[in-house]
C-alpha positions as CSV (number, residue, x, y, z in Angstrom):
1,X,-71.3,-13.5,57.3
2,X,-70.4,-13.0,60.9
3,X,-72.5,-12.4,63.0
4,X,-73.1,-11.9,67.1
5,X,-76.1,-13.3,69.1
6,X,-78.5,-10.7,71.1
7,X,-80.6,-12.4,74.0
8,X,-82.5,-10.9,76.8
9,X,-82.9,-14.2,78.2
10,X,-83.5,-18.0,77.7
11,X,-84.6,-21.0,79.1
12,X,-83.7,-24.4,78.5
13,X,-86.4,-26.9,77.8
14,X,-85.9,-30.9,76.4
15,X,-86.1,-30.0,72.5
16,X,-86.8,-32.4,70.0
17,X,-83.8,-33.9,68.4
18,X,-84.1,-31.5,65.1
19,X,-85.1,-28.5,66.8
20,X,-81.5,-29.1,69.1
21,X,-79.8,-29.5,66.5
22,X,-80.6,-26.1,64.6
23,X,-80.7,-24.1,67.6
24,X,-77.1,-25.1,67.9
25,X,-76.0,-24.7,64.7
26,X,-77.6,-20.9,64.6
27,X,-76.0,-20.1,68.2
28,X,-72.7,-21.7,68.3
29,X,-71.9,-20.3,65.5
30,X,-71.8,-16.6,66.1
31,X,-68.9,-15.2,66.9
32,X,-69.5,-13.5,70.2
33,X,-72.7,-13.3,72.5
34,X,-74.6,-10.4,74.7
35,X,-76.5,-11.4,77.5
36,X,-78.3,-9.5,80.4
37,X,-76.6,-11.7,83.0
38,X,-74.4,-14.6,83.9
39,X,-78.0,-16.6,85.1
40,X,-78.4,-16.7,81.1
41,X,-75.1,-17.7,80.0
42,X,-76.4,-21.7,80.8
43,X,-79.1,-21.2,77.8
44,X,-76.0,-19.9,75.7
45,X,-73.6,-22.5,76.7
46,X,-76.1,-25.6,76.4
47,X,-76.4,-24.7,72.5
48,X,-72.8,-24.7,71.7
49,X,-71.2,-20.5,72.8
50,X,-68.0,-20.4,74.7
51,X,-68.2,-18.8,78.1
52,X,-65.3,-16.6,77.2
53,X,-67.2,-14.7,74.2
54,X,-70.3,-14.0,76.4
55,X,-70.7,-10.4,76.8
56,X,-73.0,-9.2,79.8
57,X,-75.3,-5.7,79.3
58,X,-77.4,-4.1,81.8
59,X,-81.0,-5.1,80.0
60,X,-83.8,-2.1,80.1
61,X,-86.6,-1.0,78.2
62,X,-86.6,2.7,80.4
63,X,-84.8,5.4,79.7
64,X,-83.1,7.8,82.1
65,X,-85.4,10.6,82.2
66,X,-88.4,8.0,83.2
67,X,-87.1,7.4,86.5
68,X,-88.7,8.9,89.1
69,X,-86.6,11.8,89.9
70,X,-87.6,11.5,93.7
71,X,-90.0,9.9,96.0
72,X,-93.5,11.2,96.1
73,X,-95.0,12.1,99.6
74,X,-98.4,10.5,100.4
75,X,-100.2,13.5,99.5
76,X,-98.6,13.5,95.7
77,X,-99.7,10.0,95.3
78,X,-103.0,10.8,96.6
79,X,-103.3,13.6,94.1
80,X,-102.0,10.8,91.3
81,X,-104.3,8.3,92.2
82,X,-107.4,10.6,91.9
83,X,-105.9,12.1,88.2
84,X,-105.3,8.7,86.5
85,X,-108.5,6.7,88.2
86,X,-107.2,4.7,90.9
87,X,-108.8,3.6,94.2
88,X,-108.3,6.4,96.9
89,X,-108.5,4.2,99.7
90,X,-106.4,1.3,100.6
91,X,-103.4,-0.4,99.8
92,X,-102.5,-0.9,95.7
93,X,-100.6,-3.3,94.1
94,X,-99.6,-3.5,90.4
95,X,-99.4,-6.7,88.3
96,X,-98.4,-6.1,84.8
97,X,-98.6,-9.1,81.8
98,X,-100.2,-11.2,79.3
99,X,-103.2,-13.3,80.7
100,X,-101.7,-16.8,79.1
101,X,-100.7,-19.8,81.7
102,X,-96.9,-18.9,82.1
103,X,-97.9,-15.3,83.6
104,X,-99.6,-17.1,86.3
105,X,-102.5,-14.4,87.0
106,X,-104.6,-18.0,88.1
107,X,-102.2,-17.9,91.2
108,X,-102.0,-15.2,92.0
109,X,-106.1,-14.3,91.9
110,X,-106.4,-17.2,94.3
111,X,-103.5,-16.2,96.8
112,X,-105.4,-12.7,96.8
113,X,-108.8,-14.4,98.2
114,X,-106.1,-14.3,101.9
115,X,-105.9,-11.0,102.1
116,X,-107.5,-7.7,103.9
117,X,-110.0,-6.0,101.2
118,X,-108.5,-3.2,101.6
119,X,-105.6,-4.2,99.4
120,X,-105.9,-3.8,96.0
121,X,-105.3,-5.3,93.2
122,X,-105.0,-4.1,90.1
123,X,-103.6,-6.5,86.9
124,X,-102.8,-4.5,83.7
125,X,-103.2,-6.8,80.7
126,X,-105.1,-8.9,78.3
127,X,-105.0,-12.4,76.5
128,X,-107.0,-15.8,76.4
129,X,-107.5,-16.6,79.9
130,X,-109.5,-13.0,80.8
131,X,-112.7,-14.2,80.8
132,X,-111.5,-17.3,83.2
133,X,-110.0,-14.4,85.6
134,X,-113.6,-12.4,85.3
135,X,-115.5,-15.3,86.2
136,X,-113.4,-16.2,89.4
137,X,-113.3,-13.0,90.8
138,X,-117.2,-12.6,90.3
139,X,-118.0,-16.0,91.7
140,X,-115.2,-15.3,94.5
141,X,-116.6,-11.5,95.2
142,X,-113.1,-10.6,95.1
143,X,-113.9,-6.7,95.1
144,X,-110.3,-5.7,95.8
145,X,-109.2,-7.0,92.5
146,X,-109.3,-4.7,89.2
147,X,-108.4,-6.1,85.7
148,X,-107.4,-3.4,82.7
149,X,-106.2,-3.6,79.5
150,X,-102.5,-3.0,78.8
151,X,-101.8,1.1,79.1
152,X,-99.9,3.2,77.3
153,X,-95.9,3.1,78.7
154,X,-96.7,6.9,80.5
155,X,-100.0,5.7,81.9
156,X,-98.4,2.5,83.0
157,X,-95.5,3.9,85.1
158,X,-97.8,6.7,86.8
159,X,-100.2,3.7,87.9
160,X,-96.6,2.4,89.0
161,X,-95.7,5.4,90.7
162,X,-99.4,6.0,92.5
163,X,-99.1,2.3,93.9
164,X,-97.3,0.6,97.2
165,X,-95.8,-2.1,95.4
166,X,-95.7,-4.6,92.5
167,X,-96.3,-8.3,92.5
168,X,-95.5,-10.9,89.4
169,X,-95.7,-14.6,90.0
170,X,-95.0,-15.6,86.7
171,X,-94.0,-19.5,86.1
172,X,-91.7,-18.2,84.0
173,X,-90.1,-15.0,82.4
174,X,-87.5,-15.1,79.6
175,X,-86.5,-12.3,81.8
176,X,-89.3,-9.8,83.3
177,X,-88.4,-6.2,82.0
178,X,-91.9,-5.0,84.1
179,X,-89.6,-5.3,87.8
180,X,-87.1,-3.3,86.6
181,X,-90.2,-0.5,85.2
182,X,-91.5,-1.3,88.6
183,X,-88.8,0.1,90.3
184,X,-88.2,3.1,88.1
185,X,-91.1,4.3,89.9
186,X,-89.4,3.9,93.8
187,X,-91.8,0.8,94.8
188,X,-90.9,-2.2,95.9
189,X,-91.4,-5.4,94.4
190,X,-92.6,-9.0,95.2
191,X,-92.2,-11.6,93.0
192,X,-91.7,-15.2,92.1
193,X,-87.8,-16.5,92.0
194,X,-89.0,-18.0,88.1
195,X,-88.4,-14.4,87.0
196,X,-84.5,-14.0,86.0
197,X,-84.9,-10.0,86.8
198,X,-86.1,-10.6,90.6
199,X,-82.9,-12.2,90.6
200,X,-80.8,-9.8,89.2
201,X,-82.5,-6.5,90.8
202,X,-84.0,-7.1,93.4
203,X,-82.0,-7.3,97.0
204,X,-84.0,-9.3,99.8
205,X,-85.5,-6.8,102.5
206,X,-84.0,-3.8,100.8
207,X,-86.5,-3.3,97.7
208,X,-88.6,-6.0,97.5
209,X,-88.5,-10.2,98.0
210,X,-88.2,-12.7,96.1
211,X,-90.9,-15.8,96.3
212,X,-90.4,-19.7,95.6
213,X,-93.9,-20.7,94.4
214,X,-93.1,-23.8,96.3
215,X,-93.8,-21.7,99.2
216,X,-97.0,-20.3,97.6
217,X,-98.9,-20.6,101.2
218,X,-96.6,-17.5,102.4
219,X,-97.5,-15.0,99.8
220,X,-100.1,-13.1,101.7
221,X,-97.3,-12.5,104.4
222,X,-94.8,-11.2,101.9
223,X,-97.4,-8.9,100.5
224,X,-97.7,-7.3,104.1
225,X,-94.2,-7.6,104.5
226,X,-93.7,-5.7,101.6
227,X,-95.1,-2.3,102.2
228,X,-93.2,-1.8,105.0
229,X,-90.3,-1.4,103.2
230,X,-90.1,2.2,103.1
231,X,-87.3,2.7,101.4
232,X,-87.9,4.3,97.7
233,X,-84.4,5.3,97.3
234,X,-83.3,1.8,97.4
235,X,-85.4,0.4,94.2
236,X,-84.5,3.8,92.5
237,X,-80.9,3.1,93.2
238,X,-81.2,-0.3,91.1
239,X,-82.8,1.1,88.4
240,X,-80.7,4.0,87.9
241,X,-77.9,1.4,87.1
242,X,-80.7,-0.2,84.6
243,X,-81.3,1.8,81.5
244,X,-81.3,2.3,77.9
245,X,-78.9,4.6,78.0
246,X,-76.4,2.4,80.0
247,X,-77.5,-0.3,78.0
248,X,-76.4,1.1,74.7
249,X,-73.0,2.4,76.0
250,X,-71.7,-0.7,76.9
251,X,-73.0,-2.4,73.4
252,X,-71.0,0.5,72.1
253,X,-67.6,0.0,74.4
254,X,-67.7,-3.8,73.6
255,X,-67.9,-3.1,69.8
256,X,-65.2,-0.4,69.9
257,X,-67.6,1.6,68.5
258,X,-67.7,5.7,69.5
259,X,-70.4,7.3,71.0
């Protein structure tokens, strides 16, 4: 039976011989390939697809009518804060993901020690490694950071929406669907260059930055950095050309199928 091959991402890693050799049998032979963008065509390409049946879609988990419709004013997010339970005072950042070595959260708990307590931290998630995060920031007194569980999606993109930015300093992301949420919500994002999305949506000064963990030692800048960047309009611009809806058309247009 034909069939085409649907990836929101990949990385390449040194396989065992066996475990090469069936990824390449199950992906060269489809006959045709989607991928969020040319950075994952590599992944594709090492196990056997032809560059010229790649076909690129604009990856999204939001839809349309979650996007922020316009930028709040500081008294709306004010207001939003106090409704959903968020610190009144200071600045807040958002970090969104499973608490497992690859999300990084150890990093970036540490880098947060540098700066002012009146940035705030909140990281939305659960896994293995939250009672490790717990004991650090107790034995660190790291008052400015807040850990809760993973929120419902409406929940999650008001706490986005009430915040001044997003941070993710992931090792690595098969792609990172949580920057483009991020900036559904018209903040700005900060986040490692190990995240394929940062590379695809975000645009360097304009609605957010993008960080080498080799330069780790120059987070707390970028974190000030970032909330200067008022610009809303620039990260909702982005994600407007980011969503299920023009996700699905173009699946539709490249299967000659009609909508």
């Amino acid at each position: 039976m034909p069939y085409y091959l649907y990836v929101n991402g990949g990385v390449i890693r040194k396989d065992m011989p066996w475990k090469f050799a069936l990824k390449k049998k199950l992906i060269a032979g489809a006959i045709g390939y989607f991928s969020p963008t040319p950075l994952v065509d590599d992944y594709l390409i090492h196990y056997g697809a032809t560059k010229d049946r790649i076909y690129h879609y604009p990856y999204s988990t939001i839809f349309e009518e979650e996007i922020l419709k316009k930028p709040l004013l500081l008294e709306e997010k004010k207001l939003l804060r106090k409704t959903i339970g968020l610190p009144q005072s200071g600045k807040i950042f958002i970090s969104i993901g499973q608490f497992i070595p690859r999300k990084n959260f150890t990093t970036l708990i540490k880098a947060w020690k540098a700066l002012p307590k009146q940035y705030q931290l909140i990281v939305v998630g659960n896994g293995p490694l939250k009672n490790l995060y717990q004991r650090w920031i107790k034995r660190e007194q790291l008052t400015n950071i807040i850990l809760k569980p993973f929120q419902p999606k409406n929940l999650l993109l008001s706490m986005l929406r009430a915040s001044d930015g997003f941070v993710l300093l992931s090792k690595e992301d098969i792609y990172g669907h949580v920057v483009n949420e991020a900036l559904s919500q018209g903040i700005p994002v900060l986040s490692s260059d190990a995240v394929i999305s940062s590379r695809v949506l975000i645009q360097q000064g304009v609605n957010g930055y993008r960080l080498s963990l080799k330069a780790i030692e120059s987070f707390p800048k970028k974190v000030k950095q970032l909330i200067t960047l008022q610009n809303p309009e620039a990260s909702l611009a982005i994600a407007r050309q980011y969503t299920i809806e023009k996700m699905v058309k173009v699946h539709l247009d490249l299967l000659g199928i009609k909508s």
